[in-house]
BAPAFI-382996 format. One record per atom (N, C-alpha, C): residue number from 1; atom name; x, y, z; residue in one letter. Coordinates in steps of 0.02 Angstrom, whole numbers. Layout:
REC    n  atom       u       v       w  res
REC  NUM    CA       X       Y       Z    A
...
END
This chain:
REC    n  atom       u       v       w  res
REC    1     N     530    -974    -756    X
REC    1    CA     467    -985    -719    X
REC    1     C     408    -971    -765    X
REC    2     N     363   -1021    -767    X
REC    2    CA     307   -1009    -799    X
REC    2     C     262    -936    -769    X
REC    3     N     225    -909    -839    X
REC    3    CA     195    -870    -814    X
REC    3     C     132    -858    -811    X
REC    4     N     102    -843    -746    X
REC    4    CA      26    -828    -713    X
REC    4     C     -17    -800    -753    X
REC    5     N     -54    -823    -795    X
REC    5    CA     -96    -815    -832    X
REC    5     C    -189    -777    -793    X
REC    6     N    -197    -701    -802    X
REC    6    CA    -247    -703    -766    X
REC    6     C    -313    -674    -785    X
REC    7     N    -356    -689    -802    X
REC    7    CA    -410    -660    -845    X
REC    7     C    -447    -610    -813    X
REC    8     N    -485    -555    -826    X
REC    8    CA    -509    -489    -793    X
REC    8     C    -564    -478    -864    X
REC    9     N    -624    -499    -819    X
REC    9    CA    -688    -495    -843    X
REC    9     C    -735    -439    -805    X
REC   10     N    -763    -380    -855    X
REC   10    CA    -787    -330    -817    X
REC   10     C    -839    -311    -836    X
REC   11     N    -902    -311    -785    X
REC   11    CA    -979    -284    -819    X
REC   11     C   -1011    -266    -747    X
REC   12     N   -1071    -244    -760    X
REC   12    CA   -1123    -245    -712    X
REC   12     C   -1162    -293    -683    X
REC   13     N   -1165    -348    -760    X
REC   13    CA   -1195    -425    -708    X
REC   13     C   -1244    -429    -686    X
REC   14     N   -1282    -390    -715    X
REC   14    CA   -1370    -380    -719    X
REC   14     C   -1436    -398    -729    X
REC   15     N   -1438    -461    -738    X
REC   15    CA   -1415    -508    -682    X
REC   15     C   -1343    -535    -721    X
REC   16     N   -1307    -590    -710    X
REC   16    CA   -1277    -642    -723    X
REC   16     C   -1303    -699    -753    X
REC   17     N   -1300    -700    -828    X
REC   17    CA   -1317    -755    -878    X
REC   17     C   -1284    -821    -899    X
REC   18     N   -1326    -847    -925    X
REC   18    CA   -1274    -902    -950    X
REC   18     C   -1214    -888   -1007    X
REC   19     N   -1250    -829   -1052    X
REC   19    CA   -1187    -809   -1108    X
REC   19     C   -1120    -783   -1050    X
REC   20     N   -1142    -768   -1017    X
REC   20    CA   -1066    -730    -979    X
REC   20     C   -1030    -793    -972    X
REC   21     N   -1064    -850    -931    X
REC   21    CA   -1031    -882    -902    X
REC   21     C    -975    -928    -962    X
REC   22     N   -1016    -942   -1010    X
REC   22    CA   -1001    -972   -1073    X
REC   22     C    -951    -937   -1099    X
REC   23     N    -946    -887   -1113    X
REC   23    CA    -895    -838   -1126    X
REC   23     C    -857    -846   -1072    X
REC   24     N    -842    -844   -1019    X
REC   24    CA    -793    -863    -983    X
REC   24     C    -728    -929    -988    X
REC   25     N    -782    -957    -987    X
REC   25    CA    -760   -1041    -980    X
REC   25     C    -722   -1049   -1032    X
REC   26     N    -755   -1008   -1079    X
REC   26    CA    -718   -1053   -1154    X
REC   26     C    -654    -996   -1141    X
REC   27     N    -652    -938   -1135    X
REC   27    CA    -590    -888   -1114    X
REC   27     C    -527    -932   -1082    X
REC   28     N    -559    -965   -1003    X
REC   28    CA    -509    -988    -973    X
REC   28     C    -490   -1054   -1028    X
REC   29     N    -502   -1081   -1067    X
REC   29    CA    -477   -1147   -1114    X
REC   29     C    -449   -1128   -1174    X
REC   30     N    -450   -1086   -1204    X
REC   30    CA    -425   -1055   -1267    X
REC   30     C    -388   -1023   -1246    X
REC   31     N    -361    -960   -1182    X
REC   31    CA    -308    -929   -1186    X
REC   31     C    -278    -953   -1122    X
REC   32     N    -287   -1005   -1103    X
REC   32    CA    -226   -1054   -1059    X
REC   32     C    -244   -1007    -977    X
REC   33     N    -290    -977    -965    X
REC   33    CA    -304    -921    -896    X
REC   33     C    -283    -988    -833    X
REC   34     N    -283    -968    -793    X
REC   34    CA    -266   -1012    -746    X
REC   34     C    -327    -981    -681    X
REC   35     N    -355    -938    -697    X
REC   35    CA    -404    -884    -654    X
REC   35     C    -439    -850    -682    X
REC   36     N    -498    -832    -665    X
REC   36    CA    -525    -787    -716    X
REC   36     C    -558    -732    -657    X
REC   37     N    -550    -663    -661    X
REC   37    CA    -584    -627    -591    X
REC   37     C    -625    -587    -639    X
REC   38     N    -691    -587    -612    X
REC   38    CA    -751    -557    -623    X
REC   38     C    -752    -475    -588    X
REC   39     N    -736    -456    -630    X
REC   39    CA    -733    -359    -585    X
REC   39     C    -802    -341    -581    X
REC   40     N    -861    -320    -554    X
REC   40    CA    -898    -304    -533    X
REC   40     C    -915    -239    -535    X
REC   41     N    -936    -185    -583    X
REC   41    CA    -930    -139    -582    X
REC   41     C    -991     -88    -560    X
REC   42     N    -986     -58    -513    X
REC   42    CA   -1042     -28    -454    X
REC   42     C   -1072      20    -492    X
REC   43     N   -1038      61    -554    X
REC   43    CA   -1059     117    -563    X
REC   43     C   -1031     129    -675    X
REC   44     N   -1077      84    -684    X
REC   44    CA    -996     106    -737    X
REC   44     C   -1014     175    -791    X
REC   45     N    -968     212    -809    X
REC   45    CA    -975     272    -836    X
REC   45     C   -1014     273    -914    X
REC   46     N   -1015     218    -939    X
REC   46    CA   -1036     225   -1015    X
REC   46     C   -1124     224    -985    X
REC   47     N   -1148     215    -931    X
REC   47    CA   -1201     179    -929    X
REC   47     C   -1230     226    -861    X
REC   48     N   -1259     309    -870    X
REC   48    CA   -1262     360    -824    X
REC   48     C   -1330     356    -803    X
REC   49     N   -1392     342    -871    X
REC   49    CA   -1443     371    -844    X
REC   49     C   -1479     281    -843    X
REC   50     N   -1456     231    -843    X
REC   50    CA   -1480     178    -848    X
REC   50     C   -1504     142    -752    X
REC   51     N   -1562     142    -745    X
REC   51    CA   -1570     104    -687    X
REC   51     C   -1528      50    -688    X
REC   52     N   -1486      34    -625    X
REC   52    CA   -1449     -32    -598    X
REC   52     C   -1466     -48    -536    X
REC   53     N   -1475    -118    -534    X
REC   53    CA   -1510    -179    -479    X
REC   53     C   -1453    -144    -395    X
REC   54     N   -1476    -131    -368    X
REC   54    CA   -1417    -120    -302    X
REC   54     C   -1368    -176    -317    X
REC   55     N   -1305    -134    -296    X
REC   55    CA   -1226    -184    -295    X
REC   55     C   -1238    -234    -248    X
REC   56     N   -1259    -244    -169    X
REC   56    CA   -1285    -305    -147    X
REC   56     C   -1316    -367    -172    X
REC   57     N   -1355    -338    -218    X
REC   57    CA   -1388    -395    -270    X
REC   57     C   -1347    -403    -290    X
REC   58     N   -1332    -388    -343    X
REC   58    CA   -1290    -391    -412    X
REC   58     C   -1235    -433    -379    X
REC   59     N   -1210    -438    -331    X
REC   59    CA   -1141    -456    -294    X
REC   59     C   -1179    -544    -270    X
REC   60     N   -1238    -532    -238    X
REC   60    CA   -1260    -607    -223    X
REC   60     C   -1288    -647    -296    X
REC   61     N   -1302    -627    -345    X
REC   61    CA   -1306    -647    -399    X
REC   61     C   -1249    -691    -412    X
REC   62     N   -1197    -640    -421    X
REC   62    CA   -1118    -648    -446    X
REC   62     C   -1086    -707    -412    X
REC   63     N   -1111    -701    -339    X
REC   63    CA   -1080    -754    -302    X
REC   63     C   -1097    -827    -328    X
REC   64     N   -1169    -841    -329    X
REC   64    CA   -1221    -894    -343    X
REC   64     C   -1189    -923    -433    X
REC   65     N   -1172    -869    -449    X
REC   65    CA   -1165    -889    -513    X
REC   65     C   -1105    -937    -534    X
REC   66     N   -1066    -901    -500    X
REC   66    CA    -994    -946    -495    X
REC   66     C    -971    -987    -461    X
REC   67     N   -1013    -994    -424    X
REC   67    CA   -1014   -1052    -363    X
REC   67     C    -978   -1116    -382    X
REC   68     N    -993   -1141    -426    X
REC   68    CA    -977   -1216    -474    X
REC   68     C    -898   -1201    -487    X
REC   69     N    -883   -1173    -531    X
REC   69    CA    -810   -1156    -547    X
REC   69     C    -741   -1116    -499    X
REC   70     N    -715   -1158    -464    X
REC   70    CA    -670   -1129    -415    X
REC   70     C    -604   -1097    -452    X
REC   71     N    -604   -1085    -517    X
REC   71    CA    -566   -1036    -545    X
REC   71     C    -602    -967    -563    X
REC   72     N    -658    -957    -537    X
REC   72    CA    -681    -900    -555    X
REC   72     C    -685    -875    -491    X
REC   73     N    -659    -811    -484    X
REC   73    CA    -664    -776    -428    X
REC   73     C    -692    -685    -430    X
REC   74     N    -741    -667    -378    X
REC   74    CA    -763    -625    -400    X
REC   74     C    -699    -560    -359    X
REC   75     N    -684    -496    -384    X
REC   75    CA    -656    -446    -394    X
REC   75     C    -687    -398    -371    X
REC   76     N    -677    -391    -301    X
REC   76    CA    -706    -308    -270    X
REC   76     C    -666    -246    -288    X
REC   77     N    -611    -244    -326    X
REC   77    CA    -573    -211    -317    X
REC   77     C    -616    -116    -371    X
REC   78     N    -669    -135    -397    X
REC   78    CA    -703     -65    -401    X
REC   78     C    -750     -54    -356    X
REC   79     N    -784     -97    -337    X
REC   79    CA    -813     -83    -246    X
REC   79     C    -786     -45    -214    X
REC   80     N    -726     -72    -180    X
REC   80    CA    -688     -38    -136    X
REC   80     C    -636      28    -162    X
REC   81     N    -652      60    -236    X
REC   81    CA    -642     127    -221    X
REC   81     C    -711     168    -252    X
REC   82     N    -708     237    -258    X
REC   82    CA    -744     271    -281    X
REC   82     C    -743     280    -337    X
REC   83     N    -793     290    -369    X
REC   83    CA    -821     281    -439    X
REC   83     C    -806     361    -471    X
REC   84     N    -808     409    -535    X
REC   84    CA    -827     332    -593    X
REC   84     C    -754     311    -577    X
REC   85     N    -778     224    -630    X
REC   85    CA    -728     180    -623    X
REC   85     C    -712     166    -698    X
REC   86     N    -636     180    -715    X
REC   86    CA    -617     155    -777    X
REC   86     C    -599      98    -783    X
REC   87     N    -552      52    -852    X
REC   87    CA    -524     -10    -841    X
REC   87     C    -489      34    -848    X
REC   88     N    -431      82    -862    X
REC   88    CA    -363      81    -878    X
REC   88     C    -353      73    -792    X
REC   89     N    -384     125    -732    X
REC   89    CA    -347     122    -664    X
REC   89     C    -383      35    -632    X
REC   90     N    -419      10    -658    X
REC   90    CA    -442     -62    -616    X
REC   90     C    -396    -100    -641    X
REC   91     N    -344     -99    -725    X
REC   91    CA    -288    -116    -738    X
REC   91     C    -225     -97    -687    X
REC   92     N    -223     -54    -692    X
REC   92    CA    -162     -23    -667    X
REC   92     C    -144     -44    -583    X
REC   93     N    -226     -69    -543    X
REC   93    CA    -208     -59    -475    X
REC   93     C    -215    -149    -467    X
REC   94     N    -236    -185    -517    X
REC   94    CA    -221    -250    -513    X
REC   94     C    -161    -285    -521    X
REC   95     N    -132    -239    -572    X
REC   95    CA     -52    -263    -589    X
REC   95     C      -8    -248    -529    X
REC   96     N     -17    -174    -506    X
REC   96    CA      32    -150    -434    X
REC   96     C      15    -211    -374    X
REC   97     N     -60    -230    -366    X
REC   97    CA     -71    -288    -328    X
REC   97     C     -22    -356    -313    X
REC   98     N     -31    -380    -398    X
REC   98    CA     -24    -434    -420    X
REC   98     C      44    -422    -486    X
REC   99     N     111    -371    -477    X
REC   99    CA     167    -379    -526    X
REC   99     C     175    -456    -562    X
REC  100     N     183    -511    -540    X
REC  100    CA     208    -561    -553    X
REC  100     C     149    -611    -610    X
REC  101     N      91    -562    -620    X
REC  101    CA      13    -600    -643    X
REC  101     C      25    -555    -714    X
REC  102     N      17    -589    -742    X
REC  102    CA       7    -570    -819    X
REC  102     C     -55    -560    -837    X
REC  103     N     -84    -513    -862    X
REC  103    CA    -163    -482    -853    X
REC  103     C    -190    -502    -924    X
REC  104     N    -232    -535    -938    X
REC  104    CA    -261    -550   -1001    X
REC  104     C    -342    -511    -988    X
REC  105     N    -369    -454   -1027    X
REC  105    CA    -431    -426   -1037    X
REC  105     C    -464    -450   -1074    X
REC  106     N    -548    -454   -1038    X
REC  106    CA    -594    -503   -1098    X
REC  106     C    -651    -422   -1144    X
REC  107     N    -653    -431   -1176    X
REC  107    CA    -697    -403   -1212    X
REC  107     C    -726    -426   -1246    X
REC  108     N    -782    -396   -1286    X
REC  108    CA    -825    -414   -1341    X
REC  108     C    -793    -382   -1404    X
REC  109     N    -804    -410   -1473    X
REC  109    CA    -786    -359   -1531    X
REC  109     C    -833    -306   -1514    X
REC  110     N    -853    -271   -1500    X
REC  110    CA    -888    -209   -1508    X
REC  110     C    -851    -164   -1447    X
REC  111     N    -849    -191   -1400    X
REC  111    CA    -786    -151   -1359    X
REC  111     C    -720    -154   -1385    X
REC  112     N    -687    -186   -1422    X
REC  112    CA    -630    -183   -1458    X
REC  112     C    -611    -129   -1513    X
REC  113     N    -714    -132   -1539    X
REC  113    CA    -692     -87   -1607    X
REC  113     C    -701     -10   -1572    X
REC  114     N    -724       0   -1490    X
REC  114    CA    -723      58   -1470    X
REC  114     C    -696      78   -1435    X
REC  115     N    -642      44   -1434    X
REC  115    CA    -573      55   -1372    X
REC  115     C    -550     114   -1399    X
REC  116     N    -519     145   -1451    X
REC  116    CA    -508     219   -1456    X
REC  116     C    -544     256   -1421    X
REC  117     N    -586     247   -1408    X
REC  117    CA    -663     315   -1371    X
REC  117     C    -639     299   -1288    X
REC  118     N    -601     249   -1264    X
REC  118    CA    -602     212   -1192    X
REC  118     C    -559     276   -1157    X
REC  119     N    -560     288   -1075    X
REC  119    CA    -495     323   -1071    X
REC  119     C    -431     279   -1077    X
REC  120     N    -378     318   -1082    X
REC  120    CA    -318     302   -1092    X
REC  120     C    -334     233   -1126    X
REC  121     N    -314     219   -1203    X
REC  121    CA    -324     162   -1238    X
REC  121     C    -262     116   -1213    X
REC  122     N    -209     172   -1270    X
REC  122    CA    -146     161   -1237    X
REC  122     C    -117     114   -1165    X
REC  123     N    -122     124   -1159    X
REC  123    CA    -108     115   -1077    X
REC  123     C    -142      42   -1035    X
REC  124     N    -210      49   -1075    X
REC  124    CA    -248     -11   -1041    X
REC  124     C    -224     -64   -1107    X
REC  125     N    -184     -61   -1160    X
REC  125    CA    -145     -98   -1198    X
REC  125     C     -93    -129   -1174    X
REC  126     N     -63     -59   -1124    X
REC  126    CA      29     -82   -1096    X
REC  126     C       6    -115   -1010    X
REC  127     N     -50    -125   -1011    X
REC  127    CA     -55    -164    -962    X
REC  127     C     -83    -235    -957    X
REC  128     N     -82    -242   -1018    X
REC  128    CA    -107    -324   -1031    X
REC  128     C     -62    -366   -1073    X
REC  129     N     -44    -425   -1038    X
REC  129    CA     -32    -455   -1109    X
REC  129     C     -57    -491   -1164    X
REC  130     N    -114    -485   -1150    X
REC  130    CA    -160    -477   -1212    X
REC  130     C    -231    -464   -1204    X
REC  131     N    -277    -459   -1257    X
REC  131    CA    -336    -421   -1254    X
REC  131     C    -393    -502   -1293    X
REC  132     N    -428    -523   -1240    X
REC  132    CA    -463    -561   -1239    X
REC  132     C    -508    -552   -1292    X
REC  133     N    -519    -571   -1370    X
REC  133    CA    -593    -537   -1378    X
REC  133     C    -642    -578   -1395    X
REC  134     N    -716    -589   -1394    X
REC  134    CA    -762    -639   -1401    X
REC  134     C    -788    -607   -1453    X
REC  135     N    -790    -633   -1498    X
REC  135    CA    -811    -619   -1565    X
REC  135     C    -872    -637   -1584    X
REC  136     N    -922    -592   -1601    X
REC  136    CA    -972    -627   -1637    X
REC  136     C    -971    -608   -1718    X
REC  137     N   -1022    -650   -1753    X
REC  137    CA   -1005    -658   -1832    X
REC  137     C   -1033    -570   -1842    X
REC  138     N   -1092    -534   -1821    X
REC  138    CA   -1083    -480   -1815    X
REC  138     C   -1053    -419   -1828    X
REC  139     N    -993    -416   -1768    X
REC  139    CA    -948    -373   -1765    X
REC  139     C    -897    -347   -1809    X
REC  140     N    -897    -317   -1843    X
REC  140    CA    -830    -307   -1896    X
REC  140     C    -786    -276   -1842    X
REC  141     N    -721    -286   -1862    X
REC  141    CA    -669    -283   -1813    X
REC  141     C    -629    -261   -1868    X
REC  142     N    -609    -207   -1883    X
REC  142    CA    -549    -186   -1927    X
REC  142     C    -487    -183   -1892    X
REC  143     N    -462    -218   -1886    X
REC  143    CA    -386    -232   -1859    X
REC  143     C    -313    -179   -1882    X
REC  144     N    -309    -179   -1979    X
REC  144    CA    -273    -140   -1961    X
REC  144     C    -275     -50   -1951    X
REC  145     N    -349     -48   -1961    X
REC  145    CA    -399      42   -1953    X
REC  145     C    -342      38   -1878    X
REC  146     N    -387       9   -1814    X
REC  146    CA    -358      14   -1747    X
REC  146     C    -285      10   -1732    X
REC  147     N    -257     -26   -1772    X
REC  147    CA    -170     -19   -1776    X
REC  147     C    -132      43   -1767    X
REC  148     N    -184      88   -1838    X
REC  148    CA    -156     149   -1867    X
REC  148     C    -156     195   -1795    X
REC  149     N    -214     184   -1755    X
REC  149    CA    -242     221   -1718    X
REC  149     C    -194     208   -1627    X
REC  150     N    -199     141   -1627    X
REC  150    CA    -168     115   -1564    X
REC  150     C    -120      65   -1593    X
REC  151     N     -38      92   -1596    X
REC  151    CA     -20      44   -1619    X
REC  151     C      39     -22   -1568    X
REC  152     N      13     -70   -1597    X
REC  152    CA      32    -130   -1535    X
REC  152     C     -36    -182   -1536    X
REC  153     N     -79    -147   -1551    X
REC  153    CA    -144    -175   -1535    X
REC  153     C    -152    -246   -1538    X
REC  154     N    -140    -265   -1629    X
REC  154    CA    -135    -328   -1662    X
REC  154     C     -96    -381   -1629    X
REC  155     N     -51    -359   -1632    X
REC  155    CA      -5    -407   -1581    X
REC  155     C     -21    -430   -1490    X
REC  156     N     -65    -394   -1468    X
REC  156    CA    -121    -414   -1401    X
REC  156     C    -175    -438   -1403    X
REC  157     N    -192    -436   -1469    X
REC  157    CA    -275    -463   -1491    X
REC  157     C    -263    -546   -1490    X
REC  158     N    -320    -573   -1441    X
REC  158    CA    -324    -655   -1447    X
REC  158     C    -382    -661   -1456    X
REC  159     N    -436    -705   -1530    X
REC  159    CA    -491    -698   -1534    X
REC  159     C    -534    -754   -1502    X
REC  160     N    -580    -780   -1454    X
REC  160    CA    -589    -824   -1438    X
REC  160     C    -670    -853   -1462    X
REC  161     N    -647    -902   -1500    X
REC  161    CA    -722    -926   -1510    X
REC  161     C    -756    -952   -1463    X
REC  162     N    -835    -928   -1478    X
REC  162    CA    -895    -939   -1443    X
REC  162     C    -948    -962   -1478    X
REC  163     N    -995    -997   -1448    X
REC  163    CA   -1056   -1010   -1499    X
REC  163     C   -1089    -962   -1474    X
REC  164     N   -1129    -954   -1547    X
REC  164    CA   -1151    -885   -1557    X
REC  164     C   -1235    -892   -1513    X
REC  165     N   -1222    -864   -1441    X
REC  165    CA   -1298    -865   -1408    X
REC  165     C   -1307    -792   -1399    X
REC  166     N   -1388    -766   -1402    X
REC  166    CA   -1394    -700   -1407    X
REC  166     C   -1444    -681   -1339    X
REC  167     N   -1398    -697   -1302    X
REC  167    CA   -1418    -670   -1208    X
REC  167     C   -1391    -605   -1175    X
REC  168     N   -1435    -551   -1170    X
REC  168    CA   -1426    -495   -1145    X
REC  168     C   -1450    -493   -1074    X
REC  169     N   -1413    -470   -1047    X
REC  169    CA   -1443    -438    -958    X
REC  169     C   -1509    -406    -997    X
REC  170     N   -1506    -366   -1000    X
REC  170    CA   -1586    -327   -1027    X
REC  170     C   -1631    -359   -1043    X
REC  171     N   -1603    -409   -1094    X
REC  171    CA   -1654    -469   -1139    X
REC  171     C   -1708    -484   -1080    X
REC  172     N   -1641    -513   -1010    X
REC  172    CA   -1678    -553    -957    X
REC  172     C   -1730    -509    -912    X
REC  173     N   -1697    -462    -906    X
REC  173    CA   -1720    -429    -857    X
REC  173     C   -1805    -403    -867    X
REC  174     N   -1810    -407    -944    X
REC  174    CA   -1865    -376    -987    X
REC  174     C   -1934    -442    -979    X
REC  175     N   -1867    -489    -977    X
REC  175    CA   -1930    -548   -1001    X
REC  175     C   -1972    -561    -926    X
REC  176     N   -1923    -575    -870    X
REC  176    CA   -1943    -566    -794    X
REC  176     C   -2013    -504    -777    X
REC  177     N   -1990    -453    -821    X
REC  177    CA   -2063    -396    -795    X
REC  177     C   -2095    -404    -822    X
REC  178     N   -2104    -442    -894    X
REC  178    CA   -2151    -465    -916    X
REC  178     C   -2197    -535    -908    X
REC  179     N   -2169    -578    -858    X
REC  179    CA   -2183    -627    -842    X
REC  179     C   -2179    -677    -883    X
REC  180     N   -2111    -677    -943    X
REC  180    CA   -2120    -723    -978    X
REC  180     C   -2062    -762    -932    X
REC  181     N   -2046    -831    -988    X
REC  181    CA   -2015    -894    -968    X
REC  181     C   -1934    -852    -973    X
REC  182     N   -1900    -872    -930    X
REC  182    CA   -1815    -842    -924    X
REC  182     C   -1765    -890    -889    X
REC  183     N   -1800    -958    -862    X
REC  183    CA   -1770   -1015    -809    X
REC  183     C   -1716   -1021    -846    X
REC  184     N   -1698   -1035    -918    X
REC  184    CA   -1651   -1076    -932    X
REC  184     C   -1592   -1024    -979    X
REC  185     N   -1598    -974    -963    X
REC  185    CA   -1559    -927    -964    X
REC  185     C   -1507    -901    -908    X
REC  186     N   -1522    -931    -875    X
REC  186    CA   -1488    -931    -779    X
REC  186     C   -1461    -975    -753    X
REC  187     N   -1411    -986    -710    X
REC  187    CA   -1371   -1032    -682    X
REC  187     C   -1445   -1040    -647    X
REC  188     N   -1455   -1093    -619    X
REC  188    CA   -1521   -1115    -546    X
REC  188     C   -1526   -1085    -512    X
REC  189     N   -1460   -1069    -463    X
REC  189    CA   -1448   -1022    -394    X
REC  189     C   -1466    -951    -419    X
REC  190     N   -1475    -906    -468    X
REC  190    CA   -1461    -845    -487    X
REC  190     C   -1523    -844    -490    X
REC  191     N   -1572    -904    -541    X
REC  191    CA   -1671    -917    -558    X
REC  191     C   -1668    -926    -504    X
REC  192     N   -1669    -953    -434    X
REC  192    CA   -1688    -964    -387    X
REC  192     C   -1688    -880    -334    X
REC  193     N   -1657    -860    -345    X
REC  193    CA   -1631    -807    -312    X
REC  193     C   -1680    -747    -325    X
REC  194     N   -1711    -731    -406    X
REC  194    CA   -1729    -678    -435    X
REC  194     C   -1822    -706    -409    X
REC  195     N   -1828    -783    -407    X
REC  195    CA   -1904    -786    -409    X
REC  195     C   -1916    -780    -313    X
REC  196     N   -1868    -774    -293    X
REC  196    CA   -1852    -772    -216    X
REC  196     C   -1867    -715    -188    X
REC  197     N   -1837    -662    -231    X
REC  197    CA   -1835    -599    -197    X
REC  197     C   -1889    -539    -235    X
REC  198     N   -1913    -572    -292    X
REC  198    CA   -1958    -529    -352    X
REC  198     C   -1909    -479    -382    X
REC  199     N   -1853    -494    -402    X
REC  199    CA   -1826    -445    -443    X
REC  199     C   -1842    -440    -500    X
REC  200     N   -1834    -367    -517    X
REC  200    CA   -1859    -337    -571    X
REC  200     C   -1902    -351    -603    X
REC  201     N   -1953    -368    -562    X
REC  201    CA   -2050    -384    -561    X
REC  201     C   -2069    -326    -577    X
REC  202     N   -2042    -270    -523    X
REC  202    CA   -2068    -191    -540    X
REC  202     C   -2056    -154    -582    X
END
């Protein structure tokens, strides 16, 4: 039996950009995903003293964003428990969910090169069968440094090319309070949504 290929994409989504989405898309075509679930993360721990948009927003954003692509599905599954929220247990309680789904994780090289610092590295290794990473020219990625350190690693690493666009949630969010131009940085529904409600005007 062929096997269920399932991608697990995880941020705050602050708003929801076009680099995410782009990074997605090309994810589900390069590593064969058959799904890609957007985890949504309400609270995330690297990120304590940073103002975040309420999870209602952030969630109608998310929705608007993916609207177009019926393989992208959004992921309550750190919503619905209490925070903080790691990936090793949002791993662990997707696989008990879903045994028969083969879990592919997306990252950036810069989360790759700081997965030692992550909890349980280990572990959020033995729960994937492989580790998504979007590479920019940027990032040095020492492959076999992380080996020495987590070993298995190399053999889960899938690198996926992207064209190199330099879109940050922040970028946007910055340019919006400043009243500069940000339309074409946004799916429509998401620009439509932010000039709708005045987000992050204040």
């Amino acid at each position: 039996m062929a096997t269920s290929l399932t991608g697990v994409f995880g941020g705050t989504f602050d708003p929801p950009h076009l680099g995410h989405l782009i990074l997605a898309s090309e994810a589900l075509s390069q590593l064969g995903l058959e799904r890609l679930l957007w985890v949504l993360t309400p609270d995330p721990p690297h990120k304590p003293s940073q103002p975040i948009t309420p999870l209602s927003q952030r969630l109608e954003m998310l929705r608007l964003a993916l609207s177009d692509e019926p393989r992208f599905e959004i992921c309550e599954i750190e919503i619905d428990r209490p925070g903080p929220h790691y990936t090793v247990e949002t791993l662990r309680q997707l696989k008990a969910a879903n045994p028969a789904t083969e879990l592919v994780y997306l990252m950036g090289g810069d989360s790759l090169r700081d997965l030692p610092s992550w909890r349980n590295p280990a572990e959020i290794i033995r729960q994937c069968r492989a580790l998504g990473v979007m590479r920019r020219p940027y990032d040095a990625v020492d492959l076999a440094t992380l080996e020495k350190i987590l070993p298995g690693i190399s053999a889960k690493v899938r690198f996926v090319d992207v064209p190199l666009l330099e879109i940050a949630s922040s970028q946007v969010r910055q340019r919006v309070a400043a009243n500069q131009s940000f339309r074409y940085y946004l799916h429509p529904r998401v620009y439509d949504y932010i000039l709708e409600t005045g987000l992050y005007r204040s």
